[in-house]
C-alpha beads as a LAMMPS data file, in Angstrom:
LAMMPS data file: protein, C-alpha beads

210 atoms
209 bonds

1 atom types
1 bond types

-500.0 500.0 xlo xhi
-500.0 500.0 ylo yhi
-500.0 500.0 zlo zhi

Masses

1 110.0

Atoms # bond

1 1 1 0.000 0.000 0.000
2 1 1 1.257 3.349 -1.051
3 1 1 1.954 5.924 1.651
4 1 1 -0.061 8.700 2.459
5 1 1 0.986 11.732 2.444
6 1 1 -1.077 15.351 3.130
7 1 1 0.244 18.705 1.844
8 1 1 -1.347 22.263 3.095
9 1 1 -0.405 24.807 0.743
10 1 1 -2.673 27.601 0.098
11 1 1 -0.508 28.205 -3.458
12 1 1 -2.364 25.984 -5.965
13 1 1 1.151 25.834 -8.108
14 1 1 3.320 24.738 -5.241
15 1 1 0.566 22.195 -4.047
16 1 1 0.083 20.732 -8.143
17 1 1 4.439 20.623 -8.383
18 1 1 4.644 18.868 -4.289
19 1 1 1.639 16.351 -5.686
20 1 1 2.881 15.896 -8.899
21 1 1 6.558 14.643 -8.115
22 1 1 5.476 12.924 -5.632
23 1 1 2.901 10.883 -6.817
24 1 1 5.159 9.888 -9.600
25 1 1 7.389 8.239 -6.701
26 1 1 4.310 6.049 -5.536
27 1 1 2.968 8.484 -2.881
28 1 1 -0.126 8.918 -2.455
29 1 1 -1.184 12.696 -1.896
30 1 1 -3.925 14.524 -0.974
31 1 1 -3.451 18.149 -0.727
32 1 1 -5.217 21.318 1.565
33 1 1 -5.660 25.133 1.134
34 1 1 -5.530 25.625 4.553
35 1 1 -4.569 24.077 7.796
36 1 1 -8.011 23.445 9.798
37 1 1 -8.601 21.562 6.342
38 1 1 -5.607 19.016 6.552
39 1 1 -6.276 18.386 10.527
40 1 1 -10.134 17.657 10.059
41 1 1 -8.772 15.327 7.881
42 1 1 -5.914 13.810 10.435
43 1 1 -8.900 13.601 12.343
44 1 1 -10.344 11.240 9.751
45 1 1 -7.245 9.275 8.979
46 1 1 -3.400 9.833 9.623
47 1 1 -1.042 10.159 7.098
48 1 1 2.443 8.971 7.092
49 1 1 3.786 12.273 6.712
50 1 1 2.390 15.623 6.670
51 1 1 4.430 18.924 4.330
52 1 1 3.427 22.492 5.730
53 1 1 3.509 25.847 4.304
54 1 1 3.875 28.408 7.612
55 1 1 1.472 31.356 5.609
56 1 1 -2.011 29.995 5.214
57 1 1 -5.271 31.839 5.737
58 1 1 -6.479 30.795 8.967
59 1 1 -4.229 28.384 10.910
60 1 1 -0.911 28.527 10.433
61 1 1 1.194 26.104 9.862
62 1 1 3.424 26.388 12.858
63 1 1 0.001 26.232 15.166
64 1 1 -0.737 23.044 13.128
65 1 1 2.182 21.308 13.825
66 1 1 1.775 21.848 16.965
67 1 1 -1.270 20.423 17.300
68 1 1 -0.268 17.541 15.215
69 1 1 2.166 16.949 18.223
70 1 1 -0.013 17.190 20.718
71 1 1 -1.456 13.470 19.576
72 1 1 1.322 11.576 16.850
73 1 1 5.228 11.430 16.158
74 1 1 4.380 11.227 11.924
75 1 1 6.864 12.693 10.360
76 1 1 6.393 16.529 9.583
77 1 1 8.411 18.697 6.578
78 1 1 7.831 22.383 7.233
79 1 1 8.427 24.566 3.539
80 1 1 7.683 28.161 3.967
81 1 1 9.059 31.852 2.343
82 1 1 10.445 32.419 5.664
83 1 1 14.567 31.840 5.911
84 1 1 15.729 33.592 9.027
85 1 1 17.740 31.377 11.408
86 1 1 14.735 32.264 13.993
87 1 1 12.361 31.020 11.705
88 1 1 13.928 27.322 11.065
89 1 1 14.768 27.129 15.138
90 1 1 10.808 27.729 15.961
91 1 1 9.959 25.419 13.820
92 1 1 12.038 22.333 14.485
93 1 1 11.497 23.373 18.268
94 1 1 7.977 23.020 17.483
95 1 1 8.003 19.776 16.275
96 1 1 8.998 19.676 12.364
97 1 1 11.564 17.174 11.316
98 1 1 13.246 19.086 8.576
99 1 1 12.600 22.552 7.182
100 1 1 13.065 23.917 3.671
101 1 1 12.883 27.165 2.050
102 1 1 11.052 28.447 -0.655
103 1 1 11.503 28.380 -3.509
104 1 1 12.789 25.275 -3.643
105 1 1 13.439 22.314 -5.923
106 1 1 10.715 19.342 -5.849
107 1 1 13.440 16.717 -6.358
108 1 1 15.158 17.704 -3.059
109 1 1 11.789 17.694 -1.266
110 1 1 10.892 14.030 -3.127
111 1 1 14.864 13.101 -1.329
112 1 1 13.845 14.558 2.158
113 1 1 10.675 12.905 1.993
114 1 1 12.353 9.472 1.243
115 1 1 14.892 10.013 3.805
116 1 1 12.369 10.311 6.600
117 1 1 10.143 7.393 5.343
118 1 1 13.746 5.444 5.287
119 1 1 14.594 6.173 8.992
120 1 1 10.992 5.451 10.474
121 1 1 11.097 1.919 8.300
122 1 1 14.476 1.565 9.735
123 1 1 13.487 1.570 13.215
124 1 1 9.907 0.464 12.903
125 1 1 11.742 -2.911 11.603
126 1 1 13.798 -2.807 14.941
127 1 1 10.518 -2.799 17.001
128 1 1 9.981 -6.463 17.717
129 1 1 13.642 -6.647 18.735
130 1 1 13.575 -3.700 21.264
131 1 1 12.437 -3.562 24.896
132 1 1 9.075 -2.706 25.918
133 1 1 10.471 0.718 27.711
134 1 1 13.887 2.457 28.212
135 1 1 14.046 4.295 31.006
136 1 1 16.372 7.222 32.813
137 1 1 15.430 10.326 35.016
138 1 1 12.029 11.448 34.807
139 1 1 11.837 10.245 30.916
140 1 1 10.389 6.626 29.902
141 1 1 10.407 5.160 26.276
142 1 1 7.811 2.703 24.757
143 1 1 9.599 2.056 21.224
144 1 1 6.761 -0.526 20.330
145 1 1 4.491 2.454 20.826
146 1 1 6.336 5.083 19.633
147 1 1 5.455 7.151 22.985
148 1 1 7.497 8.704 25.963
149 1 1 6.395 10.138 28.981
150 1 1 8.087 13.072 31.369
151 1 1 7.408 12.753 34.958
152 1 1 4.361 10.023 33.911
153 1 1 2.495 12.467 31.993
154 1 1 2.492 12.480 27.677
155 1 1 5.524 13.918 26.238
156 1 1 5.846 14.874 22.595
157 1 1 8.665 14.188 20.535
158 1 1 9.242 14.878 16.689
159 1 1 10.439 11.287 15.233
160 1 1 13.615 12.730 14.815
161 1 1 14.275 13.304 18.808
162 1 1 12.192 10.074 19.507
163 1 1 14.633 8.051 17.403
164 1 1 17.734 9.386 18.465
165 1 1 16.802 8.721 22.378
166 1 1 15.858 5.516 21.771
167 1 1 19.152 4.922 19.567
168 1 1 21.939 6.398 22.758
169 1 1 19.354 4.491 25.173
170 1 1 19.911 1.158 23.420
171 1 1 23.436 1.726 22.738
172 1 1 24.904 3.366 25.637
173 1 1 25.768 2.610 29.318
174 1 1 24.069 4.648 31.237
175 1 1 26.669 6.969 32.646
176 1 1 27.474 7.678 29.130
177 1 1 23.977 8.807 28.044
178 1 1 23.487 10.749 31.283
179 1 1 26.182 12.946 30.290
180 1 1 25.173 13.303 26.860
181 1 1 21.563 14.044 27.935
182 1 1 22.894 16.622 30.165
183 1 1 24.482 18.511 27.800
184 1 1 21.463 17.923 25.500
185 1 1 19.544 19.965 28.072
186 1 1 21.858 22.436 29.048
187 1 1 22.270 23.345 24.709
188 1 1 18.387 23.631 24.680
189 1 1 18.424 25.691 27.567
190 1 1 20.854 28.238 25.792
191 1 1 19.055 28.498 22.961
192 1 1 15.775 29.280 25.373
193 1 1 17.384 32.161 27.112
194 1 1 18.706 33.175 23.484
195 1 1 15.218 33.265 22.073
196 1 1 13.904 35.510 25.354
197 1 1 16.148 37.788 24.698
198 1 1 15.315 38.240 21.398
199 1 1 11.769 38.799 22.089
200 1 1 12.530 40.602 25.050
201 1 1 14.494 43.332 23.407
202 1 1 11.868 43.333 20.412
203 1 1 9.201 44.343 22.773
204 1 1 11.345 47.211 23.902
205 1 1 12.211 48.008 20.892
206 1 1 8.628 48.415 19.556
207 1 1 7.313 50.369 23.042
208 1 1 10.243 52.959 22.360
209 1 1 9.210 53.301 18.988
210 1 1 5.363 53.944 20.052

Bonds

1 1 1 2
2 1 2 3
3 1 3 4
4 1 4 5
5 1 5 6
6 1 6 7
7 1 7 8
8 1 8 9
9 1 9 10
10 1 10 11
11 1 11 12
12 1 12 13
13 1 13 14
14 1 14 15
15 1 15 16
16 1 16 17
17 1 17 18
18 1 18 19
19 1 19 20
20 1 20 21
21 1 21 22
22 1 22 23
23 1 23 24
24 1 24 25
25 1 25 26
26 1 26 27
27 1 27 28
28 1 28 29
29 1 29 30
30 1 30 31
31 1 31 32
32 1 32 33
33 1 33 34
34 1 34 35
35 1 35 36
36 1 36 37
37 1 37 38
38 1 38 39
39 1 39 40
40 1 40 41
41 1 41 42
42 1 42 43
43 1 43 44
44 1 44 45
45 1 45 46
46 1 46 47
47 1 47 48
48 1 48 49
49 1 49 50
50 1 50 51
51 1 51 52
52 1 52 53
53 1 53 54
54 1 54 55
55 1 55 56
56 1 56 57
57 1 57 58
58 1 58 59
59 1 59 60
60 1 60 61
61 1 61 62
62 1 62 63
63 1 63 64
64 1 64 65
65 1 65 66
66 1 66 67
67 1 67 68
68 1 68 69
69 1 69 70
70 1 70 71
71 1 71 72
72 1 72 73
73 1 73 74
74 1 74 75
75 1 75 76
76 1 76 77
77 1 77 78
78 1 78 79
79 1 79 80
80 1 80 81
81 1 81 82
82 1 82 83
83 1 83 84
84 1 84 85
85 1 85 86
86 1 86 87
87 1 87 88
88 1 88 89
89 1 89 90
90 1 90 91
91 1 91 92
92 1 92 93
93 1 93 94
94 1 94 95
95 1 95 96
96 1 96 97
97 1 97 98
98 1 98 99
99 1 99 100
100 1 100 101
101 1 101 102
102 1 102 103
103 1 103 104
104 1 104 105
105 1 105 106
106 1 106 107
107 1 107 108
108 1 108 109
109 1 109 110
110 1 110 111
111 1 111 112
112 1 112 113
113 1 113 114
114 1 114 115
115 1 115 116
116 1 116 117
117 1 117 118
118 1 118 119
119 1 119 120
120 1 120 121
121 1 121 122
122 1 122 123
123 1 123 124
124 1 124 125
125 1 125 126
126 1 126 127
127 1 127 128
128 1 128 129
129 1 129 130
130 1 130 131
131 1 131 132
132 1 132 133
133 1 133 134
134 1 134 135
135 1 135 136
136 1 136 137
137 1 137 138
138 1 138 139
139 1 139 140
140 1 140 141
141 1 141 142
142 1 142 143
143 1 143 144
144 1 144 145
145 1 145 146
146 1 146 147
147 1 147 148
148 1 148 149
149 1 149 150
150 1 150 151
151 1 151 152
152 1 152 153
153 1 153 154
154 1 154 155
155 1 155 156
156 1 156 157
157 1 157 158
158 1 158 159
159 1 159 160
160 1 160 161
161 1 161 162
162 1 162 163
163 1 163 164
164 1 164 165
165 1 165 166
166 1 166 167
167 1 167 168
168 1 168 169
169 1 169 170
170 1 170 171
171 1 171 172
172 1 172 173
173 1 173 174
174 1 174 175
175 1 175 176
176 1 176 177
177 1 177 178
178 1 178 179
179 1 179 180
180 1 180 181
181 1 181 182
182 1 182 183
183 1 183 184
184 1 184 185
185 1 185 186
186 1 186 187
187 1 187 188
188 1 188 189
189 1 189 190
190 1 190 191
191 1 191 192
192 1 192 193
193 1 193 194
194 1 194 195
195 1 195 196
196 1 196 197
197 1 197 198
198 1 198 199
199 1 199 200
200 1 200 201
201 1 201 202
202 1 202 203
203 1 203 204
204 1 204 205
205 1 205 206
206 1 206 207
207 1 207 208
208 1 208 209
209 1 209 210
């Protein structure tokens, strides 16, 4: 069975070239003009991976990857106009998987999109091999499930960040992946406190010039 893939685009062109090179890979596509559209239909059925423009009417596509994470690890590609640095960190830290920049070529797109497919069949073929749950600190693993929990409660990961706990949990003693998770959480803290003060010198800039 072909995979299923939605695209929310509210440019007819870029949706027709996304659909059209990837269909002629064997994907199946189905594509939305905006992003309440393309959930109602997650709703409905799940795709295997999901390709998001940021500027739709409506929902945007940032808020709908968020919500996307809020219930399933499919894979997410985020394409948007939008190239700052700033722009590519909020939206990985958001949940998106990879993030490309329009315009763009739909050849490199079809090679992201296999990539992706090619490291979720990877380790979805490792899942009758692996342990029911990995487990260190306040964060447990169910790799047959594909879901993790902080401090007992749900906690979303990207497949991306799913797969590469589960890969320095199964490989790793654990003093060894303590360390590296500590400095995993110290970088993400850094680039926190970088992205408050970047919106907390934008607000002061914008009251000065009121």
């Amino acid at each position: 069975m072909p995979k299923l893939i939605y695209v929310a685009d509210d440019e007819k062109n870029i949706c027709f070239l996304i659909e059209n090179f990837l269909e002629k890979e064997g994907y199946e596509v189905e594509c939305f003009g905006d992003g309440e559209s393309l959930l109602d239909a997650f709703q409905k059925k799940a795709p295997d991976l999901c390709i998001l423009d940021i500027m739709m009417p409506g929902m945007d596509g940032l808020t709908v990857c968020t919500q996307i994470r809020k219930t399933s690890h499919v894979p997410i590609i985020i394409v948007s106009a939008k190239d700052s640095p700033l722009d590519r960190i909020t939206g990985i830290t958001l949940g998106s998987d990879d993030y490309m920049v329009k315009p763009f070529l739909p050849l490199e797109l079809v090679t992201r999109v296999k990539a992706l497919f090619r490291r979720v069949d990877t380790f979805s073929g490792q899942e009758e091999e692996a342990k029911d749950s990995y487990e260190i600190g306040d964060i447990k693993l169910y790799p047959k499930r594909r879901a993790a929990k902080l401090k007992d409660e749900d906690f979303a990961l990207t497949p991306l960040e799913f797969d590469f706990l589960c890969h320095m949990l199964e490989r790793q003693d654990h003093n060894t992946v303590c360390k590296k998770l500590r400095t995993c959480q110290l970088f993400i803290r850094f680039i926190k406190t970088l992205f408050l003060c970047f919106l907390s010198a934008k607000c002061t800039n914008n009251r000065k010039s009121c």
